[in-house]
C-alpha positions as CSV (number, residue, x, y, z in Angstrom):
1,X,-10.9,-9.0,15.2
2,X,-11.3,-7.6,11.3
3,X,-10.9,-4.5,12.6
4,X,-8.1,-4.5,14.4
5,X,-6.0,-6.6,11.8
6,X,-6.3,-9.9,13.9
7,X,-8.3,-11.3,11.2
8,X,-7.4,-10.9,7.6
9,X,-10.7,-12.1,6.2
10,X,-14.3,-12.8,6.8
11,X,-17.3,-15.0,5.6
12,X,-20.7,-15.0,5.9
13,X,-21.0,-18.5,5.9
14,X,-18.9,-22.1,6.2
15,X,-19.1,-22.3,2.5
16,X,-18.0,-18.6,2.0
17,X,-14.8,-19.0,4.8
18,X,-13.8,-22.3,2.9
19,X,-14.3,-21.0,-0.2
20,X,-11.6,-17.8,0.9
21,X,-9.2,-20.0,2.0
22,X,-8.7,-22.0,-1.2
23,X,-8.6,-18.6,-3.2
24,X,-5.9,-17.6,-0.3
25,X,-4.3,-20.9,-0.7
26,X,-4.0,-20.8,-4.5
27,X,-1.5,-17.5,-4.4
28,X,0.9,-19.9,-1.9
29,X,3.3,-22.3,-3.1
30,X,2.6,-25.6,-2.4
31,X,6.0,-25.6,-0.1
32,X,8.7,-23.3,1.2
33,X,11.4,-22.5,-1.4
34,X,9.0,-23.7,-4.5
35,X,7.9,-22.0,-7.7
36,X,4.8,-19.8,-7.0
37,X,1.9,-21.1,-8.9
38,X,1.2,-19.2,-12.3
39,X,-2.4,-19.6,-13.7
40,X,-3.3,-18.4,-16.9
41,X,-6.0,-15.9,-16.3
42,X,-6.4,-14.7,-20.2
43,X,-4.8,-11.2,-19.5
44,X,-1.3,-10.9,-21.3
45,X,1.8,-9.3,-20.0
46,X,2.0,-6.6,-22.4
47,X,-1.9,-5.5,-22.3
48,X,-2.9,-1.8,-21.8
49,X,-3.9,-0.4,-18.7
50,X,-6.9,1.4,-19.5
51,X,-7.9,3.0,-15.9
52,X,-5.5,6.2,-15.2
53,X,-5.8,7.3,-11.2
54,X,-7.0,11.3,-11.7
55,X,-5.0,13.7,-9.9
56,X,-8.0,13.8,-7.3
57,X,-8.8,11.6,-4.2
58,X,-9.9,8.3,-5.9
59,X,-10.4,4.9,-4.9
60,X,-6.9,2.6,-5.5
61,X,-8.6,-0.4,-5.9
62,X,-10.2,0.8,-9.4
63,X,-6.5,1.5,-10.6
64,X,-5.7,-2.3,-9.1
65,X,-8.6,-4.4,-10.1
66,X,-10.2,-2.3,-12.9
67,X,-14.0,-1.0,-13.2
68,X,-16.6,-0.4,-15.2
69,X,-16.9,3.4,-16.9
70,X,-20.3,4.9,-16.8
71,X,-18.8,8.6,-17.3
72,X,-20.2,9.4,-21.0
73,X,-23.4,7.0,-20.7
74,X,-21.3,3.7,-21.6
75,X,-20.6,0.9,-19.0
76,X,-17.2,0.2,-20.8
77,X,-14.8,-1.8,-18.7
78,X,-11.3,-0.1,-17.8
79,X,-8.7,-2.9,-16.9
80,X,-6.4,-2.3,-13.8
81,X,-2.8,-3.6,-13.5
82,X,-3.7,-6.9,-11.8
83,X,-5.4,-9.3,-14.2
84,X,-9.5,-9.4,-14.4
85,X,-11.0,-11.2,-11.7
86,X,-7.4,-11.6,-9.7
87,X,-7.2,-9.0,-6.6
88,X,-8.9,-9.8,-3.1
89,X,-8.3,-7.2,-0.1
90,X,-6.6,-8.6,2.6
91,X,-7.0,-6.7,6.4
92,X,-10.1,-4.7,5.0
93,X,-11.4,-3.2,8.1
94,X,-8.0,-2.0,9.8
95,X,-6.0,0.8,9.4
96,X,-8.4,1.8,5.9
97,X,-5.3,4.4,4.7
98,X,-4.1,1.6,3.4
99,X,-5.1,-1.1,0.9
100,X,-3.3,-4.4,0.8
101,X,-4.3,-7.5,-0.4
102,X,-3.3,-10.0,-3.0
103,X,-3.6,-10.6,-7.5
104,X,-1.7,-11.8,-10.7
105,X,-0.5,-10.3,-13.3
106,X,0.0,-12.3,-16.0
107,X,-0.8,-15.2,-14.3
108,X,2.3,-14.4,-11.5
109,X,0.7,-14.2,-8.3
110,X,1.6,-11.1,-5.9
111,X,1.1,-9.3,-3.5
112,X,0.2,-5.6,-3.5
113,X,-0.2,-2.7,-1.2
114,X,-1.6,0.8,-2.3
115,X,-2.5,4.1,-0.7
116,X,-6.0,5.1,0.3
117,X,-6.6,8.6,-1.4
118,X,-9.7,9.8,0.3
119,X,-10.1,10.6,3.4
120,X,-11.3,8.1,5.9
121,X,-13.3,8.0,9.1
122,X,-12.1,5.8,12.0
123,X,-14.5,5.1,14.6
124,X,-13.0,4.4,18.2
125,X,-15.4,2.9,20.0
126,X,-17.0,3.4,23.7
127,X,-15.3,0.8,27.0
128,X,-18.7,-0.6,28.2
129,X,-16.3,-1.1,31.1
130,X,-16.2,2.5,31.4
131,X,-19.5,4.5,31.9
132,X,-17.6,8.3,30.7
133,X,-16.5,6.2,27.6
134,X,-17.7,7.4,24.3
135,X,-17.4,6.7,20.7
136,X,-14.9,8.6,19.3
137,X,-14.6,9.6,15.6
138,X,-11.3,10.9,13.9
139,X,-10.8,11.5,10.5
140,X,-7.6,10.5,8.9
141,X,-6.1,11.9,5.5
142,X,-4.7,10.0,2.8
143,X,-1.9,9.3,1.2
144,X,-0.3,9.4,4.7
145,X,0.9,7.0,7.4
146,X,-0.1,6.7,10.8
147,X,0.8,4.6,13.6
148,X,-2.2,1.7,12.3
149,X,-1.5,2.0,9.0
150,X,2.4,1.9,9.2
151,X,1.6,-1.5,11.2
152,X,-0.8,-2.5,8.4
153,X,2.0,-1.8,6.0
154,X,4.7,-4.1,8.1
155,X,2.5,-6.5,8.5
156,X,1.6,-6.8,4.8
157,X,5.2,-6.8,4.3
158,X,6.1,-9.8,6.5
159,X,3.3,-11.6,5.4
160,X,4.6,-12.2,2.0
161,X,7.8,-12.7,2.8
162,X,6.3,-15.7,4.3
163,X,4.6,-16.5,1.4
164,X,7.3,-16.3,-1.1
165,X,5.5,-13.6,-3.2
166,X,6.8,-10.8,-5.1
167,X,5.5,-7.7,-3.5
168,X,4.6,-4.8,-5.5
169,X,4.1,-1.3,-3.6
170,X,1.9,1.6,-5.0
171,X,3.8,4.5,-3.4
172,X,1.2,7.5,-3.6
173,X,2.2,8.7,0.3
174,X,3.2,12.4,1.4
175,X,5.1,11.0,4.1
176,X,3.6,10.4,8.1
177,X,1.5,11.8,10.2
178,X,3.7,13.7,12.8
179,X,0.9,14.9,15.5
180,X,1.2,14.5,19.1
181,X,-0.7,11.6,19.4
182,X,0.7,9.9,16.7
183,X,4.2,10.3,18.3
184,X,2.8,9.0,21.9
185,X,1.5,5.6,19.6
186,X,5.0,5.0,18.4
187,X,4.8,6.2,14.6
188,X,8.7,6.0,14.7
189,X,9.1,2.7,15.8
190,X,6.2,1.5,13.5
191,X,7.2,3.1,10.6
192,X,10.5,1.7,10.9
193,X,9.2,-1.7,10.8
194,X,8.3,-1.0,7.4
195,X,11.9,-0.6,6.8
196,X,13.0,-4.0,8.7
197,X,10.9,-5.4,6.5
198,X,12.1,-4.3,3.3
199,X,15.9,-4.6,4.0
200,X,15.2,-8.6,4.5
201,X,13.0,-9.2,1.8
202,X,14.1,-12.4,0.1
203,X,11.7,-11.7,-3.0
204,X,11.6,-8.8,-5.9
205,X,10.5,-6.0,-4.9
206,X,8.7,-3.4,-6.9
207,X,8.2,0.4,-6.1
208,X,6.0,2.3,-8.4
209,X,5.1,5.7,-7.9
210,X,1.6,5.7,-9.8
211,X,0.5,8.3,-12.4
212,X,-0.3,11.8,-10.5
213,X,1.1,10.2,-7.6
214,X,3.8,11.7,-4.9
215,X,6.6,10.4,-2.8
216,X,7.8,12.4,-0.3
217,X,9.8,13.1,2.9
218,X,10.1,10.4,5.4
219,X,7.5,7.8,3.0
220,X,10.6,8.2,0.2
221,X,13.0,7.8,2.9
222,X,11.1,4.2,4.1
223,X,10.6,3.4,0.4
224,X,14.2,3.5,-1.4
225,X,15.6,0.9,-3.3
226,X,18.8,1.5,-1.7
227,X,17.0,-0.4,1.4
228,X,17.5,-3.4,-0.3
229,X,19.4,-3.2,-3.6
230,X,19.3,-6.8,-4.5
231,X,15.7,-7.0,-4.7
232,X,14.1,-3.2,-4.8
233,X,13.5,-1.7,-8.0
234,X,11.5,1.9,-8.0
235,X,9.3,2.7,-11.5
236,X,8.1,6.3,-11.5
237,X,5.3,7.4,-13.8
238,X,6.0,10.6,-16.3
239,X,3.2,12.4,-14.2
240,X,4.3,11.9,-10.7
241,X,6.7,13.7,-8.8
242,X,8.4,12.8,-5.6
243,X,11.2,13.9,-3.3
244,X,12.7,13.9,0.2
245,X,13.2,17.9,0.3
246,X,10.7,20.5,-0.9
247,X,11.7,23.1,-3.4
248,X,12.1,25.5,-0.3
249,X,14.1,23.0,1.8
250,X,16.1,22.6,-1.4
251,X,17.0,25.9,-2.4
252,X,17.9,26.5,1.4
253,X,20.3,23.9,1.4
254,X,22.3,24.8,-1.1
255,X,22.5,28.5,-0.5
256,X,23.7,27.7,3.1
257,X,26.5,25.1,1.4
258,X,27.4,27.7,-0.6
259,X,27.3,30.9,2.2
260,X,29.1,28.1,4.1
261,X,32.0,27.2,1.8
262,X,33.1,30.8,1.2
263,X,33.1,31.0,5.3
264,X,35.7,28.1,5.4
C-alpha cells in the first residue's frame, strides 16, 4: 500500500509506527479551527539558506532539509529552507516525481511539496493472476506531471487542508506529460484536481519558483495565484524563469494580432 499512496508512512517496528505518529501528530492542531502548534526549533526566521539547487538534476530534499557538503574535502553543513531536523516525506514510495511531506520554519509547521529533478524508474509489476504478465519498467522525467504524480499532488493538497497547515509549493515543473497513455489515465482530470484543490484552500498559500527553477505551460497555468487570490502568493527566484508561452509561441502571437488588426 506505500506504493500506491494508500499508506503515507511505514515502520519497521511497533515502536517505530508509534513513534511516526506522534511526529505526524505534532504538525496537527490539537482541534479544528485552532492555532497550529509552533515549537521552537533554534533556527530563526531570518537565517541564510546556505544550500542553492544547481541548474542540474538534483535531489529537492537537500534544498528542503539541508545536507552535509563534502565537495572541497569539508563535511560542512548547508541548511535548507525548513528548519534542521524538521522535514519527514510523506507518500514516499508513490508517484516518486514528486516529493511531499511535512517541516517548520521557524517553528511554524507546514506542509511542502517539491519537484523530483532526476529522472525516476517506476517499476509496474507482473499479475501472478496472469501467466503473459511481466514486470514492466518505465522511466519518468522530472520536473513533469503525470497522471500518479498529479494525484500525488491533489492528494497532498487536500490533505492539509484538512490539517489546517500552510502549504508551501516548490514549483520547479515544465508542465505534464501529454503521451498517449497519459491521456488514456486521465492526466486532464487529475491534473485538474490540483486546481480544485487550490481554489478552496482555506490556508496561505505559498508558490515559489526555486533558484534555476522553471514554470511553464499548463504547470503555471495549475499554479497561479489568480486560482485563489485570497490565499496564493507566488515568490520567484532572480534565477528562475517561467512562462505559459515559449519565446516562439510568443512572438507568433503577436505578429498574428498585429497581421490581424490591419486585416480588420
Amino acid at each position: 500500500m506505500y506504493k500506491n499512496g494508500i499508506s503515507h508512512l511505514t515502520a519497521g517496528s511497533d515502536l517505530d509506527g508509534a513513534l511516526q505518529i506522534v511526529n505526524y501528530l505534532m504538525f496537527i492542531p490539537e482541534r479544528r479551527g485552532r492555532a497550529i502548534p509552533i515549537l521552537p526549533t533554534g533556527d530563526s526566521w531570518d537565517r541564510n539558506v546556505d544550500y542553492k539547487p544547481p541548474k542540474g538534476p538534483y535531489d529537492p530534499r537537500q534544498f528542503l532539509a539541508g545536507c552535509y557538503d563534502d565537495s572541497e574535502g569539508s563535511h560542512t553543513w548547508k541548511s535548507g529552507i525548513l528548519d534542521h531536523g524538521s522535514f519527514f516525506e510523506t507518500m514516499g514510495g508513490w508517484a516518486q516525481t514528486i516529493v511531499t511531506g511535512r517541516g517548520r520554519i521557524s517553528g511554524i509547521p507546514v506542509a511542502v511539496i517539491a519537484a523530483e529533478t532526476r529522472s525516476i524508474e517506476r517499476v509496474d509489476p507482473a499479475d501472478p493472476a496472469n501467466e503473459n504478465s511481466t514486470e514492466n519498467r518505465v522511466s519518468l522525467a522530472g520536473t513533469v506531471w503525470f497522471p500518479d504524480s498529479s494525484r500525488k499532488t491533489a492528494t497532498a493538497i487536500e490533505d492539509a487542508n484538512r490539517e489546517g497547515l500552510p502549504l508551501i509549493i516548490f514549483a520547479n515543473f515544465r508542465g505534464f506529460s501529454g503521451g498517449m497513455s497519459d491521456m488514456a489515465q486521465a492526466i486532464l482530470k487529475e491534473g485538474a484536481k490540483i486546481v480544485d484543490g487550490l481554489s478552496s484552500y482555506k490556508h496561505p498559500v505559498i508558490v515559489y519558483l526555486v533558484p534555476n527553477g522553471e514554470l511553464r505551460g499548463g504547470a503555471w497555468v495549475v499554479l497561479d495565484p489568480s486560482i485563489n487570490p485570497e490565499q496564493m502568493t507566488m515568490f520567484v527566484d532572480n534565477d528562475s524563469r517561467g512562462g505559459v508561452l515559449e519565446p516562439e509561441g510568443i512572438v507568433e502571437g503577436k505578429f498574428w494580432a498585429r497581421k490581424h488588426h490591419r486585416v480588420q
